[in-house]
Every structure is written in C-alpha cells, then in structure tokens.
N, C-alpha and C positions, 0 to 999 in steps of 0.2 A: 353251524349246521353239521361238520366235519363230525367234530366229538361226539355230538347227541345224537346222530345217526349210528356210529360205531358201539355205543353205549345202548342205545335203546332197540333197532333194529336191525342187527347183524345178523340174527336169524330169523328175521321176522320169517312166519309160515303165512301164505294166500291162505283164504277161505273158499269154501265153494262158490259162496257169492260174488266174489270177486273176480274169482276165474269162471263165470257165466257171465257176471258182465265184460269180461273182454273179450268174449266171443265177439258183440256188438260191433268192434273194430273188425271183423272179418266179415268177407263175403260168402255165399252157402257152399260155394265149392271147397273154400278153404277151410271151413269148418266140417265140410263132411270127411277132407282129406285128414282131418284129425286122428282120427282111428282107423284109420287106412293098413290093411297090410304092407301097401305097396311102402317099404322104409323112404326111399329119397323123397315122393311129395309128403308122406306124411311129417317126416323130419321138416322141411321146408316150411308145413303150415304149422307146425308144432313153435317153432322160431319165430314167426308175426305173433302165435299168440302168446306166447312166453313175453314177450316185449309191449305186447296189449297190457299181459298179467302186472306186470310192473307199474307200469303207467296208472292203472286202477290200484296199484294198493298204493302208491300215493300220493291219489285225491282221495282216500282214504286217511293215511296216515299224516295228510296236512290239514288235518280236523282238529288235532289232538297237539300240533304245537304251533308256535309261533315263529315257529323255526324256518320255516316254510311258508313266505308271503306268497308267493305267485306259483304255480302251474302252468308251460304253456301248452295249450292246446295242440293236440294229435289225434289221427286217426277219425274215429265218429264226430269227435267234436273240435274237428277243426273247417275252418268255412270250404263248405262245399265243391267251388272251383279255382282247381288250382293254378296258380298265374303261369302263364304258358311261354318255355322261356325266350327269349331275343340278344341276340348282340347288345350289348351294353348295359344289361340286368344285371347289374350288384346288391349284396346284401341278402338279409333273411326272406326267406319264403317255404311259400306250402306246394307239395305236389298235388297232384290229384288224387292218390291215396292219402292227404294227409296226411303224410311225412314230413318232418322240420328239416330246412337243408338251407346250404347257403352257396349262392352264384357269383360268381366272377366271369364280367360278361357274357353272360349267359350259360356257363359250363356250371353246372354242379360239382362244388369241391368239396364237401362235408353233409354230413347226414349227422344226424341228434337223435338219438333214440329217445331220450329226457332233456327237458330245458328247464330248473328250478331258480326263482330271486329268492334269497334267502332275506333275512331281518334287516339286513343293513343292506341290501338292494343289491348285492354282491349277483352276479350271473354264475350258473353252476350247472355243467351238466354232467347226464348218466350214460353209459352206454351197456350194452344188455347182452350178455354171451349164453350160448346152450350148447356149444361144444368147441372143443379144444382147437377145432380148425379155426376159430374165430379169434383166435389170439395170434394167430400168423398176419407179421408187420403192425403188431398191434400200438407197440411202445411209439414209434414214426407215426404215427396215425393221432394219438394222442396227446404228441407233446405237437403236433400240428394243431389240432382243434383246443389248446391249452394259449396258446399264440394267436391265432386266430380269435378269439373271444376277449383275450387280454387287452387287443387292438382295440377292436367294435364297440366295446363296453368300457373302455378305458379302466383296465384293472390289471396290478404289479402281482396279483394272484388269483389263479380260475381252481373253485374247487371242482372236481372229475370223483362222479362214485362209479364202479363199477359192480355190477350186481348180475348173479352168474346163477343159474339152476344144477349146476354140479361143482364140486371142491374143487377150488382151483388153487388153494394156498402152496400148492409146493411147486406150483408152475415158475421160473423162474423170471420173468416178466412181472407175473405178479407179486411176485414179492419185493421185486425192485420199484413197483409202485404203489405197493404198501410201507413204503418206508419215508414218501412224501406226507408230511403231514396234511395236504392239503388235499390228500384223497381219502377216498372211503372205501372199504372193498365189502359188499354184501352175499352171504349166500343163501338163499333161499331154499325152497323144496324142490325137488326135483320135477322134470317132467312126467314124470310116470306116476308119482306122489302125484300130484293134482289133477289128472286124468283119471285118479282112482276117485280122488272127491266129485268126480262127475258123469262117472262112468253109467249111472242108472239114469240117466239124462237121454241118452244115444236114443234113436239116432237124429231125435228135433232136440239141440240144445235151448235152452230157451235165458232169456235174459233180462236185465229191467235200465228201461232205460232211466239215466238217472235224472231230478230234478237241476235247477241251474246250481252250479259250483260257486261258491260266493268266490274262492281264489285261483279258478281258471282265466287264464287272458292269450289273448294270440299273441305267438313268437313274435310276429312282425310290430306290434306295438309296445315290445321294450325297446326303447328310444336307445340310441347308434350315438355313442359318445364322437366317434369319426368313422363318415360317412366314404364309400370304397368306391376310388377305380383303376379296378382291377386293370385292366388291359393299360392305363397307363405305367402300371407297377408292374408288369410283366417287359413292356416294351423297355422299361428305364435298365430292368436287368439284366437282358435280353441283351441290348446296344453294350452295356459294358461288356460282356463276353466276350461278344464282337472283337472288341476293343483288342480284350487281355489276348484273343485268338490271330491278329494280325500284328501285334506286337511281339508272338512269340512268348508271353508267360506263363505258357501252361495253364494248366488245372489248379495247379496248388492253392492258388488264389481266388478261385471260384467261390467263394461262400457269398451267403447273401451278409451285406452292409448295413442292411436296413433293416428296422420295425415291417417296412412295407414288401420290401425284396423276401422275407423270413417267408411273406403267404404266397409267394407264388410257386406252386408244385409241381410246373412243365416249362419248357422253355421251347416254345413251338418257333424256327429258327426261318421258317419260310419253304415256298414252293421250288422245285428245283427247274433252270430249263433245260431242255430235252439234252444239249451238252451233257448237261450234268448228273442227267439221269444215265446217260448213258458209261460216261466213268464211274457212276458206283454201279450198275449190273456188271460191266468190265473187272473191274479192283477187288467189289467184294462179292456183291453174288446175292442176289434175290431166289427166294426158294419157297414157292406156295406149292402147300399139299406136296411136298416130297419133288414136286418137279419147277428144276431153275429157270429163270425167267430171264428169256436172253431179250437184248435192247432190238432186235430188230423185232420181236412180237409185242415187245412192251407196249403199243398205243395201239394194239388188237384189245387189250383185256385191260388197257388203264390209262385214263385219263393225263392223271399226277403224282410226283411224287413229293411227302414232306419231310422233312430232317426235323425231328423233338430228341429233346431229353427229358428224365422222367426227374425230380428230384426228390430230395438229396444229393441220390447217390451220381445223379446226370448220364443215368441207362441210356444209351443212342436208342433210339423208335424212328423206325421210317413208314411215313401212311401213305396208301395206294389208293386210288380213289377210282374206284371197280366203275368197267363202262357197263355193266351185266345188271348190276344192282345199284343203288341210290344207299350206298354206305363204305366205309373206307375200310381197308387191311392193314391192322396193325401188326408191323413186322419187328422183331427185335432181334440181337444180335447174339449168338452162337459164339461158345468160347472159340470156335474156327475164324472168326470174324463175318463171315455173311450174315444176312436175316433173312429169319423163317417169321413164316405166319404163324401168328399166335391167335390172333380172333377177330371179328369183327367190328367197325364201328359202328352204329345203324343212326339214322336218320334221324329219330324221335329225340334223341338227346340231343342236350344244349352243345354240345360238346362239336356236333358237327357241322353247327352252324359256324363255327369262328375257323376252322379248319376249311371249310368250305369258301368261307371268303377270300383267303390266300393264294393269289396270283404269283404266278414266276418271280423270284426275285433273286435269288442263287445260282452263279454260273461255278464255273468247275474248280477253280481255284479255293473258292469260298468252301465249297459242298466239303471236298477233299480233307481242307485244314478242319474243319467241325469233326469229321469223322476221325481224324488223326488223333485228335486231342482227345478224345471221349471213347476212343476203339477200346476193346480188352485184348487186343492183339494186334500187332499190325497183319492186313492181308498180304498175302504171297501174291505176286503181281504175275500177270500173265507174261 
C-alpha cells in the first residue's frame, strides 16, 4: 500500500464532492463555525472537517484499488452509540462522536484518525494534521501508536501515512519519518483551497449521503491477534519500579522490558496518606493559581493526593482531587521542584474513573523516594 500511495496519491487534490460530503461528519454548529471570522472556533472546525475530508477521499480512492481491503468506520458511519467507558474496558472502541480510540482500563490512550487493512490484511493507520502545532510530540506519539497496533494485530511492521493540508516536508520530524520506508507522507490541498470549492454553498452546505461501502467495516471487528490487560501490564511495571526504587537503582534502569510494559504511558504510583501529603506541601510545595497550598488548608480544598509519572520521559504528576468540583488538578513539576497547576481532570473521562478508585496506599518514606528519583532538582528543604 506504502509504494502505491506515494506513487499515485501524494498530491491527490479533494473534490467539492468530497469535501460536502464530509460535512455529514459535522454537526450544524460546526459546520456553520466553518467560515466563521471568529479564527480559534473556526480553525477548530476547520480541523474535524479536514480529517472528515480525508476519511471521504478514501472511500473514494479505495474504489479504484485493491490496495485498500477494508476501511474502518468513523464519524457518520460509525454505529451510533458509543460504548461508555468502565474500569476494565480494553481494546478498540467507538466514542460517541465516532472517533476510533483504544482503552486500557477504561482510560483512552490513542485516538486513529484512519484505520486502513491493506491486501495482505496488514493494519495500517493515518493521522491528519492542519497545522504545525499538531506535530508537537508528534514522533513519541507515533512510534507509540506503531507499538501498540504491532501488539493487537500481531505485526513485526504497522504501516503510518501521514497526510497534512499544508507543506510539511521541511519540518524536521517529518523528514525523519519519511525516511521509514513503512510510512507514507501525503499533502493534499490546503484549507482555504477547498473552502474556495465550496464557497457558493454558504451558508446551508448541503451533502449526499452515500449508499452502503462494499469495504467499510467497524474498527472493532478487526479481530485482536492478543487480547489486552492493561491494568495488569501497568501494575507488573509499576511493582518493578517499586522494586529498582527501594533497592536504590536509580532511574537508569527504568525502560520498559516488555512487548507489554512498551504500552503503558503513565505509571499512576498510588494515593498518598495524609503523612505524606503533608511532606510533599512541606519539601516541595503545591502552588494552584499562583497561590501555595499549605498542609493545614490542604483537606479544606482536597480530598487526595496522587503521585504518577508521565511516560517515557517519567514527568512526576501529582492529582488533587478538588472537594468544590467532581474532577482532579493536575499538577506538575517546575524546574524549582514544586508543582503548579496545569489543568484540569474532569469526570466524563475514562481516565478519572481509575484515578478515582485509588485509596491511600503511600506513606512518607515511599512518597519521598518516587519524588527523589524522578525530581528535576532536588527541593531546598525547609
């Protein structure tokens, strides 16, 4: 598929047709924010349909080869309601916009913007960029989702096209993954190009809904070579940390081991008790909205606290679990050593149900040694 994609549609150009049927993937507000002056929603909705535009040219351009067994389903034509997620949900699913994503224990770890089976039943997907902020942590992102599919699908190679509405060849990212031969890099028309093929449309776009795809099929029934649990592959790598961290090995040694350790992208290390919350406000220092968070107000405004790393790179993250709201504050760490607030976690996500379930389990010794190993400074002690 690699070759014959690079050879026959490297510049493919949409049609008008094409880009009015991927309206049908929007809702009316998003389509009216199309041509919007206001730039940030109109950019925003410009980016779903751009990624619609793709998606329709093709089931378009999987008409015309053999290249291209399956399509899976997105957006309009992905079933209706989306499975709603739960502690212990692994594997592929649909949101309820019709997005293709994949859960580990219930947290969403990967988003698909394209899911293509090629001739030999090989799993291959696209991801869809419209501007240059969308290639920040991009390369981390996709040798994840390269790993991740390599697993599921049992495959020693995932092909990755990238297909972009503006030139991206001299980005340096991109060139370094244009040099895999197992990827494809596409550039299409621009946004502004194909807003102009539909400009006399405004302000009812109008669209056709298409007959059935003889090679659409849902993400969820390409059949899982090995079937995932996540939370056991998290806890397995998790404990060895532990391990290297009470033994004294440092960090050095922290890679993952495993096929299985490789997909896990957080090491959520446990809840703190209140000891121990209280040596890190002491040591390093909590700081929401510019004002520190001292331990004797700390269970005025929070329930909990948790100790994660982010991986890779094993970024310390500490979440607060607001008594004011039904969602957590994710804090991270300042080249000074303290953590500031960075943003919210809210409730709707899978994410806060597993963070949600973690009871005390970290007293001060433990909490201390995580933070020492993982700090980008040691803090100034009081």
């Amino acid at each position: 598929m690699i070759p014959w994609l690079n050879s026959n549609f490297k510049n493919f150009k949409p049609t008008a047709a094409i880009a009015l049927n991927a309206t049908r993937h929007m809702n009316t507000i998003e389509r009216k924010k199309l041509f919007s002056p206001d730039i940030e929603p109109m950019r925003t909705a410009e980016g779903r349909w751009f990624e619609a535009i793709v998606y329709e040219m093709f089931l378009e351009i999987s008409q015309k080869s053999d290249c291209i067994r399956y399509i899976a389903r997105k957006g309009a034509d992905a079933p209706r309601a989306g499975a709603q997620a739960h502690l212990g949900q692994n594997g592929i699913f649909y949101s309820k916009y019709g997005d293709i994503t994949f859960r580990g224990n219930g947290q969403d770890l990967a988003e698909f913007d394209l899911i293509l089976v090629d001739a030999q039943d090989h799993v291959v997907f696209g991801e869809v960029v419209t501007s240059p902020a969308d290639l920040k942590e991009f390369e981390v992102e996709i040798a994840f989702k390269k790993r991740l599919l390599g697993y599921l699908y049992g495959q020693e190679h995932v092909s990755f096209l990238l297909i972009s509405s503006f030139d991206i060849s001299n980005y340096s990212v991109v060139k370094r993954l244009a040099k895999d031969p197992d990827n494809a890099i596409i550039h299409t028309s621009s946004c502004e190009q194909i807003k102009a093929l539909v400009k006399h449309y405004r302000p009812r776009i109008l669209y056709t809904k298409p007959t059935n795809h003889p090679k659409l099929i849902r993400a969820t029934d390409i059949p899982l070579k090995h079937p995932v649990d996540y939370r056991n592959y998290h806890d397995e790598f998790r404990n060895r940390i532990f391990s290297d961290i009470t033994h004294g090995r440092g960090r050095k040694n922290m890679v993952p081991a495993t096929d299985t350790e490789a997909l896990v992208k957080k090491i959520l290390f446990g809840a703190l008790y209140p000891h121990a919350i209280k040596a890190v406000c002491e040591q390093y220092g909590l700081v929401v909205k510019g004002k520190r968070v001292e331990y004797a107000e700390f269970f005025r405004y929070f329930s909990k606290a948790i100790i994660a790393t982010d991986l890779p790179g094993f970024e310390l993250i500490i979440y607060l679990r607001s008594r004011e709201k039904k969602e957590y504050l994710k804090m991270v760490q300042t080249k000074e050593g303290h953590f500031r607030f960075e943003r919210p976690t809210p409730s709707r996500v899978g994410f806060f149900l597993w963070i949600e379930s973690l009871q005390p389990t970290l007293g001060t010794k433990i909490s201390l040694e995580i933070l020492r190993t993982f700090t980008v400074r040691e803090p100034a002690k009081k």
